[in-house]
C-alpha positions as CSV (number, residue, x, y, z in Angstrom):
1,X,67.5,19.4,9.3
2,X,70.0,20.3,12.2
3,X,72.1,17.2,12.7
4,X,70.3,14.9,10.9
5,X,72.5,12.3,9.0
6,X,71.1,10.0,6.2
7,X,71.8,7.3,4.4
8,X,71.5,7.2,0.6
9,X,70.9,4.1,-1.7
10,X,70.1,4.0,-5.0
11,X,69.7,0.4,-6.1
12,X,70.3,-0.7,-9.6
13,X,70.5,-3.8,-11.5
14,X,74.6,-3.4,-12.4
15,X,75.4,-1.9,-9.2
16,X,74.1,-0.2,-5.7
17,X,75.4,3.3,-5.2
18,X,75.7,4.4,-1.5
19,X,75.9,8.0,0.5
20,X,76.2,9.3,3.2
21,X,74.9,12.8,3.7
22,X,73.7,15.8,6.1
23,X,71.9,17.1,2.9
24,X,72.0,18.0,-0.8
25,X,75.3,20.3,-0.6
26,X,77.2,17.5,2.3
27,X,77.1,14.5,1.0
28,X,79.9,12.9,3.0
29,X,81.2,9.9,1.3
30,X,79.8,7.8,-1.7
31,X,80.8,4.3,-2.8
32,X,79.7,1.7,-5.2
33,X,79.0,-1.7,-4.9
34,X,78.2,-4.8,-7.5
35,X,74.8,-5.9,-7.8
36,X,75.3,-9.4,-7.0
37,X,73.0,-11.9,-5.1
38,X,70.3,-10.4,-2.5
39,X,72.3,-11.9,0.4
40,X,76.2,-10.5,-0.9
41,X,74.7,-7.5,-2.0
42,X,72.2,-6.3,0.9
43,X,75.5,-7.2,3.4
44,X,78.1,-5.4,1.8
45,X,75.8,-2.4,2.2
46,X,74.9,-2.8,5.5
47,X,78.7,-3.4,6.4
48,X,79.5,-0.4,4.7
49,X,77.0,1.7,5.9
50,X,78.4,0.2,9.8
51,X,81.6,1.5,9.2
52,X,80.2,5.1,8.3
53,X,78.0,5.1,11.4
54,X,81.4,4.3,13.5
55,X,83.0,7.8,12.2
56,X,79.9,9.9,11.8
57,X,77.1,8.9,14.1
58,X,73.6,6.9,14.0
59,X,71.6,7.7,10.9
60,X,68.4,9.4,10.9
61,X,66.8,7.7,8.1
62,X,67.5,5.6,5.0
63,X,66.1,6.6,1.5
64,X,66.0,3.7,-1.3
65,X,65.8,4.4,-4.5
66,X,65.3,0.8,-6.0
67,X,64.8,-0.9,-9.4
68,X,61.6,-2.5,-9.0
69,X,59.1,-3.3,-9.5
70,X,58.5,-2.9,-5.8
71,X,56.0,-3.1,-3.2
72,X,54.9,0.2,-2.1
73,X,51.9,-0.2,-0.2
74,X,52.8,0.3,3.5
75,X,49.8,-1.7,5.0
76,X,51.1,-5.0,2.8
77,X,53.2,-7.3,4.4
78,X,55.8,-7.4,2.0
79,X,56.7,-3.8,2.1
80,X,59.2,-3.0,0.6
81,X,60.1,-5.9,-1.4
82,X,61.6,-6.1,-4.9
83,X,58.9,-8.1,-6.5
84,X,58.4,-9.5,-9.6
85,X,61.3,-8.6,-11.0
86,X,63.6,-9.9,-14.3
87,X,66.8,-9.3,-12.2
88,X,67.7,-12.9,-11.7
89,X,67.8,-14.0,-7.9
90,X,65.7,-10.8,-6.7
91,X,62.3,-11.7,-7.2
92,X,60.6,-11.1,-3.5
93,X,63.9,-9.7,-1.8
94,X,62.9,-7.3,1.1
95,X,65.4,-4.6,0.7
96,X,64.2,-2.6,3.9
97,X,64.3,-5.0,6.7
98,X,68.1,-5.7,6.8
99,X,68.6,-1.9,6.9
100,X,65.6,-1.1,9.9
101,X,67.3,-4.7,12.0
102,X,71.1,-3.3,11.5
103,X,70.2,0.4,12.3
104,X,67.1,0.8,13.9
105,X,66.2,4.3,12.2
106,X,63.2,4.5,9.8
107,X,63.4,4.0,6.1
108,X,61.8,5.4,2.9
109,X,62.1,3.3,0.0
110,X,60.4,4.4,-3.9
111,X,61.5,3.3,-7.5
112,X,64.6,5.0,-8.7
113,X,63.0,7.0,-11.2
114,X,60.7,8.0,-9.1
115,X,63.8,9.3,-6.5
116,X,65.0,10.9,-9.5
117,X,62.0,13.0,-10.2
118,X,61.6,13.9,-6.9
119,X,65.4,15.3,-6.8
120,X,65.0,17.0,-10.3
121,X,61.4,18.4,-8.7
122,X,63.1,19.7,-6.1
123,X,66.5,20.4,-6.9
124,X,66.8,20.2,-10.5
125,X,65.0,20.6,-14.0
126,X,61.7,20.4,-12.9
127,X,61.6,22.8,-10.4
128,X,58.4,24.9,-10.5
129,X,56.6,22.7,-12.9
130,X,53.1,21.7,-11.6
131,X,53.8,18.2,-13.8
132,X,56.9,16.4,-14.8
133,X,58.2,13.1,-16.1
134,X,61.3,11.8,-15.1
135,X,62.4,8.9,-17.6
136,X,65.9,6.6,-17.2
137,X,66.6,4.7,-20.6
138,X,69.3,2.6,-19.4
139,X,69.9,-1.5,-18.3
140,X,66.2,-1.2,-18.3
141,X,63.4,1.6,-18.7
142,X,61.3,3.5,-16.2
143,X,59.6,6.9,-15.2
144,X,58.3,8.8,-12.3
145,X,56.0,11.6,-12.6
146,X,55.6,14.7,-9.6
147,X,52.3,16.4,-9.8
148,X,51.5,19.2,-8.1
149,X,54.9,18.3,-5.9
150,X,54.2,14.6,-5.0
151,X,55.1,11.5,-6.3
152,X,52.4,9.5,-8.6
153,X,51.0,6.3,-7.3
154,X,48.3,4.2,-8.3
155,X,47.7,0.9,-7.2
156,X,51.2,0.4,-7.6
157,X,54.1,2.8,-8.9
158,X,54.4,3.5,-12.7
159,X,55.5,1.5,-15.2
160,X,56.2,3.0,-18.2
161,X,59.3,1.1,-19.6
162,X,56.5,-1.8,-20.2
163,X,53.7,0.5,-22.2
164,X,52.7,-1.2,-26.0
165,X,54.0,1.4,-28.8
166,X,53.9,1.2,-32.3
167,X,57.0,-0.3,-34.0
168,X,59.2,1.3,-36.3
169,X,58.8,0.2,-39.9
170,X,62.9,-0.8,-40.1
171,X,62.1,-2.7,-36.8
172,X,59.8,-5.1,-37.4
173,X,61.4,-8.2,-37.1
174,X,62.7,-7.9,-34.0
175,X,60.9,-9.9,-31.0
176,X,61.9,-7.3,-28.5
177,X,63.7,-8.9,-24.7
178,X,61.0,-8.0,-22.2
179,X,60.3,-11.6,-20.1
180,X,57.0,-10.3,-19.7
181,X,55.7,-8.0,-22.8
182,X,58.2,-9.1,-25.9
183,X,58.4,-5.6,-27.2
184,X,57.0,-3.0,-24.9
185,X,59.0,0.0,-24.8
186,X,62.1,-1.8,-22.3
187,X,61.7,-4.6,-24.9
188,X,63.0,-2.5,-27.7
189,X,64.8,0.7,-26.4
190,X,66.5,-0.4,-23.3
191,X,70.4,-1.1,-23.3
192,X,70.5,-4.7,-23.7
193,X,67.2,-4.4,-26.6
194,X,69.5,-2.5,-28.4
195,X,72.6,-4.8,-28.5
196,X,70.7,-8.0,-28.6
197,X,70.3,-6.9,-31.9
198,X,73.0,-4.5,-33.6
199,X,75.8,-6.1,-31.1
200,X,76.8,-2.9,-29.8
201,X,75.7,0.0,-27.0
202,X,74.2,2.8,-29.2
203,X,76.9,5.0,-28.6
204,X,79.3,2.4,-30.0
205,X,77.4,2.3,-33.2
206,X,78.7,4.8,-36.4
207,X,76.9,8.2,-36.2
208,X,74.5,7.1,-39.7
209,X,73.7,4.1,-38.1
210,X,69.7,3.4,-38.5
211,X,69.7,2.1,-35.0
212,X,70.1,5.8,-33.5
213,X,66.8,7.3,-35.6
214,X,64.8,4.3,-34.3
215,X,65.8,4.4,-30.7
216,X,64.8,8.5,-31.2
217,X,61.5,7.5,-33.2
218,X,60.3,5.0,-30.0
219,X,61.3,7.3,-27.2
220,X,59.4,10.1,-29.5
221,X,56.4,7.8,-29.4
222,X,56.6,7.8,-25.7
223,X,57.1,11.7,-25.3
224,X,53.9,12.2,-27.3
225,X,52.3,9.3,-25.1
226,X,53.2,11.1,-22.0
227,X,52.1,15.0,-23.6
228,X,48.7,13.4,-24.2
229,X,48.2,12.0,-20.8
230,X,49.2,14.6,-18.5
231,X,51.0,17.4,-20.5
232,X,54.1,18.2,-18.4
233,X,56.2,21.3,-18.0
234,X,59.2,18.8,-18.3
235,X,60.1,15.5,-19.8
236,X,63.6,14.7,-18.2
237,X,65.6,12.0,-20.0
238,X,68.6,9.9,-17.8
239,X,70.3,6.6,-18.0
240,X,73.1,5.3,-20.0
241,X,71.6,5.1,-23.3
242,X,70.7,9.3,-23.7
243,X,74.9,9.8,-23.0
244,X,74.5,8.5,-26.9
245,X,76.2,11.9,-28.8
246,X,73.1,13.6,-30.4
247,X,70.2,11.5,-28.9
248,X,68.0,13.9,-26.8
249,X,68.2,16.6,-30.2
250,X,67.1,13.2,-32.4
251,X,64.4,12.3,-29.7
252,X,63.4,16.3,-29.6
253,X,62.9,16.9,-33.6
254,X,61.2,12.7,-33.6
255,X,58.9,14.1,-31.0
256,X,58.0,17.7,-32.5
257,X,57.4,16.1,-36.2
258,X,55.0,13.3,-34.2
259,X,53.0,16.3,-32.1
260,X,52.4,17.8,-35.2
261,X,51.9,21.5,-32.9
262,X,48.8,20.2,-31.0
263,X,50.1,20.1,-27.9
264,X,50.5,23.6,-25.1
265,X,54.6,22.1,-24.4
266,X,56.4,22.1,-27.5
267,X,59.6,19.6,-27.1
268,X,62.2,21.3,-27.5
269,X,61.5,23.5,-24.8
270,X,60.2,20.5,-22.3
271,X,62.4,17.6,-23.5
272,X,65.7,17.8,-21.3
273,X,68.8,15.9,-19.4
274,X,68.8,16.1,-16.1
275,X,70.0,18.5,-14.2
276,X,71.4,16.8,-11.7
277,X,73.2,14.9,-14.1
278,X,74.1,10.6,-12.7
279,X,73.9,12.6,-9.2
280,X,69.9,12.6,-9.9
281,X,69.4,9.0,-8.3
282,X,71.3,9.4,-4.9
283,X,69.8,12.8,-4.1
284,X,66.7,11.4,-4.9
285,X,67.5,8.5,-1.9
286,X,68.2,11.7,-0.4
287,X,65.1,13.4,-1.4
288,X,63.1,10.4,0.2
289,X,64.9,10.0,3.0
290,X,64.7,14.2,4.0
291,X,60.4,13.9,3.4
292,X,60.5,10.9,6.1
293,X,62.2,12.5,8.4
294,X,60.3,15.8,8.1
């Protein structure tokens, strides 16, 4: 990439995270921001990214990683907008043009988890695998998939934090938090799902605590979803909520008990944390930004 110099973002719903790099080994400098309102937010980053152009030089390109959902669809005219979104004040925000006006340089912009996938493809714990699932269970729920080394699209990106699954017998009561689908899978397994009703983050809750075998048994229900769908060499599990002590061994054993053997990946051997570890979102802004520029 010679001299090439990119900036990172990976957009969340708590906070932005910004880089700037000359690739996966240089990143340069990193800092985080608030996710406030569009117009605070989107000009803190822009000033920020300002003052690193003034020490280091223009920037190449830009890669996004953003919470979505998000328009992806380069001939639309609202490319690369946030849009219909639960984050309050972010519905229809156009994340890119601010960045193209203040820098002239092109941008790349993709879901987070689908940022992350790409990193872990290419960097991380999906390397070699023809198919693999990256999953964040955090603030909210997502996934990207790579097959045969490119991102999945359809007519949109995926959704999976909003796919229908059974509920757990001990669960039944509970509406879910999803403004959209009740209890989809970010209804009842995200972050806030989980302390909107046991009061605490999972990790805060005592180790016996039922709440940590029915968070396993739903993201189990998902892992089997997944196997039966495309069968991927790796199922890759970030965000806040698998930090949880002993969650990704729960999810692993849920997941083997629920495939009952039928399927070619057995879990324990696809089922994993990123490697990357909370690095996985930025160098996928990275990741994006290094494919645009060639």
């Amino acid at each position: 990439m010679g001299d090439a110099l990119y900036g990172l973002i990976e957009a969340g719903g708590t906070k932005f995270v910004l880089g700037i790099a000359r690739g996966k080994d240089d990143i340069i400098a990193t800092t985080r921001l608030p996710t406030l309102n569009p117009t605070d937010t989107l000009g803190a980053v822009v000033e920020w990214f300002s003052l690193q152009v003034q020490i280091h030089g223009p920037l190449t390109a830009i890669g996004i990683g953003s919470f979505g959902p998000l328009e992806l669809d380069p001939a639309s005219p609202d490319w690369g907008h946030i849009t219909r979104t639960p984050k309050q004040g972010w519905a229809n925000t156009d994340l890119v043009g601010p960045l193209r006006r203040a820098f002239n340089c092109p941008v790349a912009i993709d879901t987070d988890v689908n940022g992350a996938a790409l990193a872990e493809y290419r960097w991380g714990a999906a390397q070699g695998q023809r198919v693999a699932v990256y999953l964040t269970i955090g603030t909210g729920i997502g996934g990207g998939v790579m097959v045969d080394g490119k991102l999945l699209h359809g007519l949109s990106h995926p959704e999976m934090g909003h796919m229908r699954l059974p509920r757990h017998p001990l669960d039944t009561n509970f509406e879910g938090i999803c403004p959209y689908h009740g209890d989809c899978l970010e209804g009842v397994a995200s972050g806030p799902a989980i302390k909107a009703r046991w009061g605490k983050s999972l990790s805060e809750l005592p180790a016996d605590h039922p709440a940590h075998d029915i968070i396993a048994w739903y993201l189990a229900q998902i892992v089997s979803t997944l196997q039966a769908i495309f069968e991927p060499g790796r199922i890759i599990f970030g965000g806040g909520v698998m930090g949880t002590p002993g969650m990704i061994d729960r999810v692993k054993t849920c997941a083997t008990s629920l495939g009952k053997d039928y399927y070619v990946g057995a879990p324990a051997d696809i089922i994993t944390l990123p490697a990357l570890g909370d690095q996985a979102g930025l160098l996928g802004a990275l990741a994006l930004a290094e494919n645009l520029a060639g």
